[in-house]
N, CA, C and O atoms as a MOPAC input file, in Angstrom:
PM7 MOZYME 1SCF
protein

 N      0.86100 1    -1.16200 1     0.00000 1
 C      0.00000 1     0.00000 1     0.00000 1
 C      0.90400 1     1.22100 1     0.00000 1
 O      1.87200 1     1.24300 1     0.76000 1
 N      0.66900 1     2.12700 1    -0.72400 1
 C      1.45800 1     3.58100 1    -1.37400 1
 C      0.32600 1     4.60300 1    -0.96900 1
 O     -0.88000 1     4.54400 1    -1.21300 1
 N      1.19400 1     5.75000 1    -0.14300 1
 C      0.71900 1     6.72600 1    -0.43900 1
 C      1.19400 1     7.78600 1    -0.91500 1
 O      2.14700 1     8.34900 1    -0.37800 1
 N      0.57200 1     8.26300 1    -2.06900 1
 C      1.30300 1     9.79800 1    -2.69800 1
 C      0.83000 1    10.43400 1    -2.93800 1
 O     -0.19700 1    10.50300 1    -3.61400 1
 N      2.00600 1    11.80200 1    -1.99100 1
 C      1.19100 1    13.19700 1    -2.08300 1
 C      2.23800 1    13.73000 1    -3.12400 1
 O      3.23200 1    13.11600 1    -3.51100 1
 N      1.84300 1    14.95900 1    -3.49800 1
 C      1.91100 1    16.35700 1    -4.57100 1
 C      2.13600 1    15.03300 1    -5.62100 1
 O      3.10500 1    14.27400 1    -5.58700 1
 N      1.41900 1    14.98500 1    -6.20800 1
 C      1.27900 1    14.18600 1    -7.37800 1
 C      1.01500 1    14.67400 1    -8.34600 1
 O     -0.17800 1    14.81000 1    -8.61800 1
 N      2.42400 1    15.31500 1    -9.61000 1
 C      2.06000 1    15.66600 1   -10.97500 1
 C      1.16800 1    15.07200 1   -11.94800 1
 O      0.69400 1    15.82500 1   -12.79900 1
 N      0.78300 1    13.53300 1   -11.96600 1
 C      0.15100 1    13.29100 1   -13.04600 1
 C     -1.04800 1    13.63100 1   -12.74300 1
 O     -1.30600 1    14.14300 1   -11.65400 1
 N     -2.00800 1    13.38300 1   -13.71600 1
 C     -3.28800 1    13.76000 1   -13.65900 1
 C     -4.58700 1    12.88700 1   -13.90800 1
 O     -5.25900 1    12.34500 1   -14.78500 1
 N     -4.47700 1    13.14500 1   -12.37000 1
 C     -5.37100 1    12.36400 1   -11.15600 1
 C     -6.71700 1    12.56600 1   -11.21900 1
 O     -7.35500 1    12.23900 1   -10.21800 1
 N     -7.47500 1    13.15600 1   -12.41200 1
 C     -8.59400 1    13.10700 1   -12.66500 1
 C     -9.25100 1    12.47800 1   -13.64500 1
 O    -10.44000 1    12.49100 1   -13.96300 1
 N     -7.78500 1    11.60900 1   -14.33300 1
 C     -8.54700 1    11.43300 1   -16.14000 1
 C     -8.73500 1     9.85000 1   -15.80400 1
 O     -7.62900 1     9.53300 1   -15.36700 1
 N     -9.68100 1     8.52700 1   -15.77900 1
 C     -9.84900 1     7.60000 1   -15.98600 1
 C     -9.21100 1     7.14600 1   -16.79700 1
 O     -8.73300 1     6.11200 1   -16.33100 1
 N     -8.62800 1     7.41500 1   -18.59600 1
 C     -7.87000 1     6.87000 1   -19.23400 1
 C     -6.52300 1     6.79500 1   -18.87400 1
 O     -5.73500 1     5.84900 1   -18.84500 1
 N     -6.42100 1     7.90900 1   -18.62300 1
 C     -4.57500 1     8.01800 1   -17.96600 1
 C     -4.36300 1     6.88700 1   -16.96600 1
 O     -3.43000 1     6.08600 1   -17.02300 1
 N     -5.34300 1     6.90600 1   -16.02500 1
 C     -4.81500 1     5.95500 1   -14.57400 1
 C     -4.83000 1     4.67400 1   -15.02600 1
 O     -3.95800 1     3.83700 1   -14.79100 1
 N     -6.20100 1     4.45000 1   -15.92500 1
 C     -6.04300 1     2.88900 1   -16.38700 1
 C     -4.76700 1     2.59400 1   -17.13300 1
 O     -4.03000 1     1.64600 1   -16.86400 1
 N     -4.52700 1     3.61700 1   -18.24400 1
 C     -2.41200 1     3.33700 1   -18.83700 1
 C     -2.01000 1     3.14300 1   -17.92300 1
 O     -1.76800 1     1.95000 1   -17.74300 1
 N     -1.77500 1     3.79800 1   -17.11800 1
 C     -0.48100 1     3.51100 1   -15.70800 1
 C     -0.49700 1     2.38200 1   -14.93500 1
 O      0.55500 1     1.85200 1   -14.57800 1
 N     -2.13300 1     1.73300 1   -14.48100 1
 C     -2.22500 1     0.61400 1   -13.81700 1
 C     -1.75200 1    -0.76300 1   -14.64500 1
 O     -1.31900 1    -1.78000 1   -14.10200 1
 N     -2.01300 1    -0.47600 1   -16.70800 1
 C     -1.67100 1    -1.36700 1   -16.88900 1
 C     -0.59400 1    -1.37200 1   -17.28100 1
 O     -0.23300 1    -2.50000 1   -17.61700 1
 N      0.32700 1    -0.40300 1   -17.44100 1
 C      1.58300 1    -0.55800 1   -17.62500 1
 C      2.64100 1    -0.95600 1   -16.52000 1
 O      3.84300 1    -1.20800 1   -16.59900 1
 N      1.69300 1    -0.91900 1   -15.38800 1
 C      2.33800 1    -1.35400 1   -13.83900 1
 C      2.14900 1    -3.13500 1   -14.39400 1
 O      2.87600 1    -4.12700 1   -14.43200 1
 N      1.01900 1    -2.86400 1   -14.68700 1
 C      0.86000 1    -4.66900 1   -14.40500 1
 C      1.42600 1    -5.22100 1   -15.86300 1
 O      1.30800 1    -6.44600 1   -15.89500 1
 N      1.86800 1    -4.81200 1   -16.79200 1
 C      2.85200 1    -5.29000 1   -17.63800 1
 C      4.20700 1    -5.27900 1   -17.39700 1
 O      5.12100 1    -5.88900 1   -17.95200 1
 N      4.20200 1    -4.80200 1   -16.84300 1
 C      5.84200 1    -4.50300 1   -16.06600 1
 C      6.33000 1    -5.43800 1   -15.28100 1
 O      7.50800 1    -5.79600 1   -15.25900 1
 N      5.25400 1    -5.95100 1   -14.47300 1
 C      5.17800 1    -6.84700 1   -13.71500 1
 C      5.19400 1    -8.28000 1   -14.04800 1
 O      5.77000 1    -9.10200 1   -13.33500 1
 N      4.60700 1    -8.56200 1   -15.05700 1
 C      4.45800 1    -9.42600 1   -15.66200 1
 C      2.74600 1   -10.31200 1   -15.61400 1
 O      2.29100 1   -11.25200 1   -16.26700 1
 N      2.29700 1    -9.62300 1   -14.73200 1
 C      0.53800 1   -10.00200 1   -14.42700 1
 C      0.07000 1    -9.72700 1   -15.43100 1
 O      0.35900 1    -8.95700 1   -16.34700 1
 N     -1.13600 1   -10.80200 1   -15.10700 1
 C     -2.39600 1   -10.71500 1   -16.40300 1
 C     -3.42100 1   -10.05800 1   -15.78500 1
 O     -3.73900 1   -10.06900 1   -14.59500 1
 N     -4.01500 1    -9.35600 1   -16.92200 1
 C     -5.10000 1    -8.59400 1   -16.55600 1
 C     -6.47200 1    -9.46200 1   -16.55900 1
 O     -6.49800 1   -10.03800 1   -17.64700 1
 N     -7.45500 1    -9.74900 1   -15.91200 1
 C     -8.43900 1   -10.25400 1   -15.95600 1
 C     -9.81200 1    -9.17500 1   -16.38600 1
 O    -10.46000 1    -9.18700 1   -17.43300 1
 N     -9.95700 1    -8.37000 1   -15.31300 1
 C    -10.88600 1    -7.77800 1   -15.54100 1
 C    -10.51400 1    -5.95400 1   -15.14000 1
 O     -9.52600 1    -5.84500 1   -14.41300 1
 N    -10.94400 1    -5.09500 1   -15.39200 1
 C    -11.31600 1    -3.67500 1   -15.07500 1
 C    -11.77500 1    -3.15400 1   -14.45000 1
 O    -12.50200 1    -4.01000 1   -13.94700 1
 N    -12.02700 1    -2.13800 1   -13.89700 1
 C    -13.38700 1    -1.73000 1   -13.31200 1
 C    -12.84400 1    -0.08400 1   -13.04700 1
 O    -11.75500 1     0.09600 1   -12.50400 1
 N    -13.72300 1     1.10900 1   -13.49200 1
 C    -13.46800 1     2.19100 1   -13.34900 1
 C    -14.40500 1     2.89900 1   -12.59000 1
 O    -15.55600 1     2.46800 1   -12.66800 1
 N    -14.15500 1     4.17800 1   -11.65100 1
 C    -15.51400 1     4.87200 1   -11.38600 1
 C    -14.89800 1     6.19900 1   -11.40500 1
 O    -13.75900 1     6.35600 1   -10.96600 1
 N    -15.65800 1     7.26500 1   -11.94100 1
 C    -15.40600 1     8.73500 1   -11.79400 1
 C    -16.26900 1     9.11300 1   -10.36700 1
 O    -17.41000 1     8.72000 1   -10.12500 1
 N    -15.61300 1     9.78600 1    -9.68100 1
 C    -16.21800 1    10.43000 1    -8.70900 1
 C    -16.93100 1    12.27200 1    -9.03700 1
 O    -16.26000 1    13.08100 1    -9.67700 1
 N    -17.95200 1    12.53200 1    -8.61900 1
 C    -18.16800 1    13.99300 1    -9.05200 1
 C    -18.07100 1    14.54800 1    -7.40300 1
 O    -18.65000 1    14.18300 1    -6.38000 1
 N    -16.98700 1    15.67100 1    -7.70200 1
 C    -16.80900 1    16.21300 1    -8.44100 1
 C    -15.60900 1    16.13800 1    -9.16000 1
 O    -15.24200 1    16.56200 1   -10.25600 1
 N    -15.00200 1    15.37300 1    -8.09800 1
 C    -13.55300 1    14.88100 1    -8.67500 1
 C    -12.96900 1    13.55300 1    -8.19600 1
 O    -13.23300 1    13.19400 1    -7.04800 1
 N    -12.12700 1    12.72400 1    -9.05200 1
 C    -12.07200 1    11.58300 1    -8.33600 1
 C    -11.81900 1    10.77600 1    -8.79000 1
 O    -12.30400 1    10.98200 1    -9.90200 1
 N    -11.13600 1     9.38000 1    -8.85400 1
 C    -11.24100 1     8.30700 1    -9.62000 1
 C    -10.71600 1     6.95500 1    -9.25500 1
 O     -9.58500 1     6.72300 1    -8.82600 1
 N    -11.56400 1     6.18700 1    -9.45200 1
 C    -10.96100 1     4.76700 1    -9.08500 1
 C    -10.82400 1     3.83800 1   -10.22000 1
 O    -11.71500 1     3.61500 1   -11.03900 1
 N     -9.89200 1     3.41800 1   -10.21600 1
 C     -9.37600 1     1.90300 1   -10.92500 1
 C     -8.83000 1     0.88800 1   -10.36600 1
 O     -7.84800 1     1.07900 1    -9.64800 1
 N     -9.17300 1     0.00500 1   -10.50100 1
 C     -8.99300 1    -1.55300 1   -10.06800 1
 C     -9.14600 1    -2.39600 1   -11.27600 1
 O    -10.15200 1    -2.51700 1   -11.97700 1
 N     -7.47200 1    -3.21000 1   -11.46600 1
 C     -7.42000 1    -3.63700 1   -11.99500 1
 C     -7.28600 1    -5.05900 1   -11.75400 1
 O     -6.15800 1    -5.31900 1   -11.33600 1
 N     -7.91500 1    -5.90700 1   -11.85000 1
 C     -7.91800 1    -7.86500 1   -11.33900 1
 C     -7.16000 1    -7.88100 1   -11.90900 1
 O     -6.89900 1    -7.16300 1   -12.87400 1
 N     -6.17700 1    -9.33800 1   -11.12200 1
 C     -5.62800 1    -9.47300 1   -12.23100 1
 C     -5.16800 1   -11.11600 1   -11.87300 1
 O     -5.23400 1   -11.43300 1   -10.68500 1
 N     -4.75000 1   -12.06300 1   -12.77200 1
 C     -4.66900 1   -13.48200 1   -12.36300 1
 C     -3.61000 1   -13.07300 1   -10.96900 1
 O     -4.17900 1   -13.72900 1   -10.09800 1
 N     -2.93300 1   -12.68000 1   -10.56600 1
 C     -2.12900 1   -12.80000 1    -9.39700 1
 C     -3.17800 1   -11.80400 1    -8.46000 1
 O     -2.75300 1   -11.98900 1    -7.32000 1
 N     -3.84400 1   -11.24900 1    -8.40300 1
 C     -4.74500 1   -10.75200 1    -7.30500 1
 C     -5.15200 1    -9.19100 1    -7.97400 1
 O     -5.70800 1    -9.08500 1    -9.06700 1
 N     -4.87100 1    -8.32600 1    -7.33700 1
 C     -5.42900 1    -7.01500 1    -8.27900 1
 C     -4.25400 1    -6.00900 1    -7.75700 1
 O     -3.44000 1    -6.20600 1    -6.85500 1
 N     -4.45100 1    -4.64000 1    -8.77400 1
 C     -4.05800 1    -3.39900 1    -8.37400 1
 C     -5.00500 1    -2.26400 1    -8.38200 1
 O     -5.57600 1    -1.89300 1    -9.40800 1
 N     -5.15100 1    -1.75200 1    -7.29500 1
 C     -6.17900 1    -0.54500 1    -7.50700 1
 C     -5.44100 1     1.13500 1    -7.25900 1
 O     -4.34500 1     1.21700 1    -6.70600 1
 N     -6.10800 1     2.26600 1    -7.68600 1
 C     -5.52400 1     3.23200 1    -7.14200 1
 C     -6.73900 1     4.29800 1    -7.17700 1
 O     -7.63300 1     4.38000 1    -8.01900 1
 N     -6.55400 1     4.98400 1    -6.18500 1
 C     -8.30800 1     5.76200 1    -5.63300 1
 C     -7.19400 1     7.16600 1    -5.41600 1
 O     -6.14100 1     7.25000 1    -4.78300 1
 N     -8.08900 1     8.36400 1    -6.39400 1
 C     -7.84600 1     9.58400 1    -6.08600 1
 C     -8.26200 1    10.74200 1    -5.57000 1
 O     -9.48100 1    10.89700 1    -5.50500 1
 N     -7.40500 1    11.78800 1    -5.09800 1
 C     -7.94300 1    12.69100 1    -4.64500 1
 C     -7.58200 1    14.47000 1    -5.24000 1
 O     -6.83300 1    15.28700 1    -4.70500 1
 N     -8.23200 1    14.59700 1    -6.22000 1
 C     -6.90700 1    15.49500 1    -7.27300 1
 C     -7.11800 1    16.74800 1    -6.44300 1
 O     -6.06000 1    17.37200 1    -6.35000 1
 N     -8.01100 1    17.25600 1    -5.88400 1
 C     -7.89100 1    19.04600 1    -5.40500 1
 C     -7.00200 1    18.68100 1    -3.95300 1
 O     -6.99200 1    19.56500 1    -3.09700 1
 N     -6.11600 1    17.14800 1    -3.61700 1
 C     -5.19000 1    17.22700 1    -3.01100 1
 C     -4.23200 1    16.55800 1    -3.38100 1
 O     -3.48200 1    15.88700 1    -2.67100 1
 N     -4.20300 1    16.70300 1    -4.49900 1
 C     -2.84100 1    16.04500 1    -5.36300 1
 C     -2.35800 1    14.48800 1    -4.53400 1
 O     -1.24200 1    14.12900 1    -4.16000 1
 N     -3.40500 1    13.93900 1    -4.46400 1
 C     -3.13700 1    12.84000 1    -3.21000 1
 C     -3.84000 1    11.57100 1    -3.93000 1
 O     -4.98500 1    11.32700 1    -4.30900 1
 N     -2.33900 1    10.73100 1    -3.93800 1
 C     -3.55100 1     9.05600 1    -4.33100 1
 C     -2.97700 1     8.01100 1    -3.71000 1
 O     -1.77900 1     7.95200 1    -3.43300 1
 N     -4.18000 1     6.77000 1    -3.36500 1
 C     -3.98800 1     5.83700 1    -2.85600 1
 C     -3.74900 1     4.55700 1    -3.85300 1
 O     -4.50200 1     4.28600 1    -4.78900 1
 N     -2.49700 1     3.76600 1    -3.47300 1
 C     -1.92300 1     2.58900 1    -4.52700 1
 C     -2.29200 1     1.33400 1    -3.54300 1
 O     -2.03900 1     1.03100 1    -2.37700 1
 N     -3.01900 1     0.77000 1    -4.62600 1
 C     -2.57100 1    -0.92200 1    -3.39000 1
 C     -2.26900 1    -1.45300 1    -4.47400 1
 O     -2.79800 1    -1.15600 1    -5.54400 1
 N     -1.02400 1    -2.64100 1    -4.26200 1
 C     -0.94200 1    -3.60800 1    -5.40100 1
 C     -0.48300 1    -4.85600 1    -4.26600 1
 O      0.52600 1    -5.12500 1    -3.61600 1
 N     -1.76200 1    -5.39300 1    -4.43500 1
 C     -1.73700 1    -6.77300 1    -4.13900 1
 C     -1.62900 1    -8.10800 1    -4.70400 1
 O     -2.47500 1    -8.50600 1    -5.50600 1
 N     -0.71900 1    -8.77200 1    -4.36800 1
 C     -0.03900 1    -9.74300 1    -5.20900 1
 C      0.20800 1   -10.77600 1    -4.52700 1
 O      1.14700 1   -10.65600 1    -3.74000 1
 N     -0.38200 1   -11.88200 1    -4.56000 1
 C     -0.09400 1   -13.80200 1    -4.51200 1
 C      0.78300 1   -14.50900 1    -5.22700 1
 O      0.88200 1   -15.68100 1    -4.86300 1
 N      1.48400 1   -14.16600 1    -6.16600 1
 C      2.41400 1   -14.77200 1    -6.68400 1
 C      3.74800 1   -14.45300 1    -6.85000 1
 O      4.15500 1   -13.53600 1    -7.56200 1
 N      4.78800 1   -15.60100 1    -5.85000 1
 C      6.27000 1   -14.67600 1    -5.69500 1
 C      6.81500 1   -14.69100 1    -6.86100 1
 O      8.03900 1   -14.65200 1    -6.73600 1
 N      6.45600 1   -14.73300 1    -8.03000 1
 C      7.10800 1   -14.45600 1    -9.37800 1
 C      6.71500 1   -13.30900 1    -9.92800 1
 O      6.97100 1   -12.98600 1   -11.08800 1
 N      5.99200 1   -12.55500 1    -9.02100 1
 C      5.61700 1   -11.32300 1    -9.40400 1
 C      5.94000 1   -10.32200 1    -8.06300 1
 O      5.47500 1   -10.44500 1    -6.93000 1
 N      6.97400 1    -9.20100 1    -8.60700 1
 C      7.10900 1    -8.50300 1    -8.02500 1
 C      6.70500 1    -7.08800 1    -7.89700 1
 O      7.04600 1    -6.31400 1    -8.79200 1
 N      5.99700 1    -6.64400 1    -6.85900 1
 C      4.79300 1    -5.81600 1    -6.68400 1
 C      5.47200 1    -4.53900 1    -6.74200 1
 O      4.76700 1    -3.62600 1    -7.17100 1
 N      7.04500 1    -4.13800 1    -6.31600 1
 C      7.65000 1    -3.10600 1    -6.15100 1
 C      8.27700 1    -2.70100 1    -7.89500 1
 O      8.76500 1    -1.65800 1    -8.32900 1
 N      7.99900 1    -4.01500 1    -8.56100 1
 C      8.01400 1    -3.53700 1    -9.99500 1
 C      7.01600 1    -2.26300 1   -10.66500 1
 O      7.26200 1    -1.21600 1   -11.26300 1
 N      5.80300 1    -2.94500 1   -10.22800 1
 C      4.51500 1    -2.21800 1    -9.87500 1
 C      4.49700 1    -0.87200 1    -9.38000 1
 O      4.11700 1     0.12100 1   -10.00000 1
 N      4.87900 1    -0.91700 1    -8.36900 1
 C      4.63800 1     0.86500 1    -7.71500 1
 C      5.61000 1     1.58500 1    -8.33800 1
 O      5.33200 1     2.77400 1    -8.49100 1
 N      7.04800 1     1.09000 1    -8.88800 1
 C      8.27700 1     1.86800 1    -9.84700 1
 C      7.46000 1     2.48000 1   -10.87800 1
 O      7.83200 1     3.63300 1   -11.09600 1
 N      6.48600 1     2.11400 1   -11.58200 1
 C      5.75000 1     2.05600 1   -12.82200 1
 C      5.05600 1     3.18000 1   -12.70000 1
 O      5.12300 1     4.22900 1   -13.34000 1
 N      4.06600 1     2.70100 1   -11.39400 1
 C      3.17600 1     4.14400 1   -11.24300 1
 C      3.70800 1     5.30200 1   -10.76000 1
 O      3.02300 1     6.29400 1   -11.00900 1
 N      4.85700 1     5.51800 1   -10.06000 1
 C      5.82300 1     6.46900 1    -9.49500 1
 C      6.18100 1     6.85800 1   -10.84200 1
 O      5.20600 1     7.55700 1   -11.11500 1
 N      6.97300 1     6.88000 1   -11.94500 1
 C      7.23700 1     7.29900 1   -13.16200 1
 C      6.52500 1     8.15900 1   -13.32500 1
 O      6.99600 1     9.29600 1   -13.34300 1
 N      4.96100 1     7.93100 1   -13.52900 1
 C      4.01800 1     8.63900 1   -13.87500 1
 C      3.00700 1     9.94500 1   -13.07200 1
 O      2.41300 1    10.97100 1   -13.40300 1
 N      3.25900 1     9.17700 1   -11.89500 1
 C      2.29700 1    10.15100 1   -11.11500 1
 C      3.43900 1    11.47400 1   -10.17800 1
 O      3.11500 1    12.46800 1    -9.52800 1
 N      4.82100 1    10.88600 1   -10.50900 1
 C      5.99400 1    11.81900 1    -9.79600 1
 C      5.38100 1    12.19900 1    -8.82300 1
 O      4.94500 1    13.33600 1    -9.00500 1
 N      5.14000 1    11.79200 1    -7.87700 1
 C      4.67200 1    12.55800 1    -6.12200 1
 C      6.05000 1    12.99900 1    -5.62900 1
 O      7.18600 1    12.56900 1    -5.82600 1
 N      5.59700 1    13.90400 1    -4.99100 1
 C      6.93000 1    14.83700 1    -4.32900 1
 C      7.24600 1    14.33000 1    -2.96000 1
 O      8.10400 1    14.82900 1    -2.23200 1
 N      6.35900 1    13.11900 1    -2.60200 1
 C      6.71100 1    12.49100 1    -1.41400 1
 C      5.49100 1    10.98000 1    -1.37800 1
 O      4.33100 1    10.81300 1    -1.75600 1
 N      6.37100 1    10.25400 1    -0.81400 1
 C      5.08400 1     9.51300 1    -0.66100 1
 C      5.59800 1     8.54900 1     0.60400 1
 O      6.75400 1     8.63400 1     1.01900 1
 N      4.75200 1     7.74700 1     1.09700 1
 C      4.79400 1     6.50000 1     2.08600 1
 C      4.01800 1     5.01000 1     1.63700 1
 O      2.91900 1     4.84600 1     1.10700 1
 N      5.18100 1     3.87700 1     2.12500 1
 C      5.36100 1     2.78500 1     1.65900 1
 C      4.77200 1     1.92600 1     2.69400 1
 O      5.40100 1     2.06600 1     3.74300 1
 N      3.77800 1     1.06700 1     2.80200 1
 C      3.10100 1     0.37400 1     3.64500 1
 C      3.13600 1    -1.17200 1     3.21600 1
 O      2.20100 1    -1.63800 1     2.56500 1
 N      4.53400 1    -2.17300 1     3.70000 1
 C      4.33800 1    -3.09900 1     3.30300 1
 C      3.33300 1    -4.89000 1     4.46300 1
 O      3.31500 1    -5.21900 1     5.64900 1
 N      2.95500 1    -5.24900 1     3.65900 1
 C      2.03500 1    -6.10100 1     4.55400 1
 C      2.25400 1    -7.61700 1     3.95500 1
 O      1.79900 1    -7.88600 1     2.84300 1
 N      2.85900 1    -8.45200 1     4.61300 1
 C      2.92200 1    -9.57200 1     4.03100 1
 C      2.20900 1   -10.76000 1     4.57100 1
 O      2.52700 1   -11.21900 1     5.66900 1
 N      0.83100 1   -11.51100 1     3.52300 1
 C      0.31200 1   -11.97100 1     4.47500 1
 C      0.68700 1   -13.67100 1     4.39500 1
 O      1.48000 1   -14.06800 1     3.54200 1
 N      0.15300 1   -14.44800 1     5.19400 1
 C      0.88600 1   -15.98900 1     4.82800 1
 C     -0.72600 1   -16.46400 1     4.83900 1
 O     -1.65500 1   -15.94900 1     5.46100 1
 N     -0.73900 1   -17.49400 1     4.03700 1
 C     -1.95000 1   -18.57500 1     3.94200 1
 C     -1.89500 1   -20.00200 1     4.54800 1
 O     -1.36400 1   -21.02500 1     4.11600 1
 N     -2.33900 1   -19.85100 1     5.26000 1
 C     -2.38500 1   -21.76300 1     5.84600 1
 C     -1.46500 1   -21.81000 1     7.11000 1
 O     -1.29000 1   -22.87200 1     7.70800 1

């Protein structure tokens, strides 16, 4: 989980974030399964992207240059910090915080 503030890219356009999520998850090497977008009014946007290793989503907040990253990932052949390199490129935050959580099954 990522958080980034003063964030140059632009955190309002649905097409843009979906490029970035899937160029995170090509980067990565994940498959995309499914999509899912929502515009918020008045401003706002969410994408979540499924994906066969679990999903990536990122929820914005543009009149505070502020967005939330999760990239959650089940498969150790996929590396998730590939992922947030990807969206960092793009969204250049002037600061952000790194929330790692590792969970075990069974």
């Amino acid at each position: 989980m990522i958080d980034l503030y003063g964030c140059q890219g632009r955190l309002d356009n649905v097409d843009f974030l979906v490029r970035v999520l899937e160029t995170a998850s090509e980067r990565m090497g994940s498959k995309i399964v499914k999509k899912v977008t929502h515009k918020f009014s008045p401003t706002g946007v969410t994408v979540i992207l499924i994906l066969a290793e679990t999903h990536i989503s990122i929820h914005t907040w543009p009149e505070s240059q502020y967005a939330a990253l999760d990239v959650f990932i089940c498969n150790e052949n996929v590396d998730p910090e590939v992922g947030w390199r990807a969206v960092k490129e793009f969204l250049k935050p002037s600061h952000f915080s790194v929330h790692k959580l590792k969970r075990k099954v069974g």
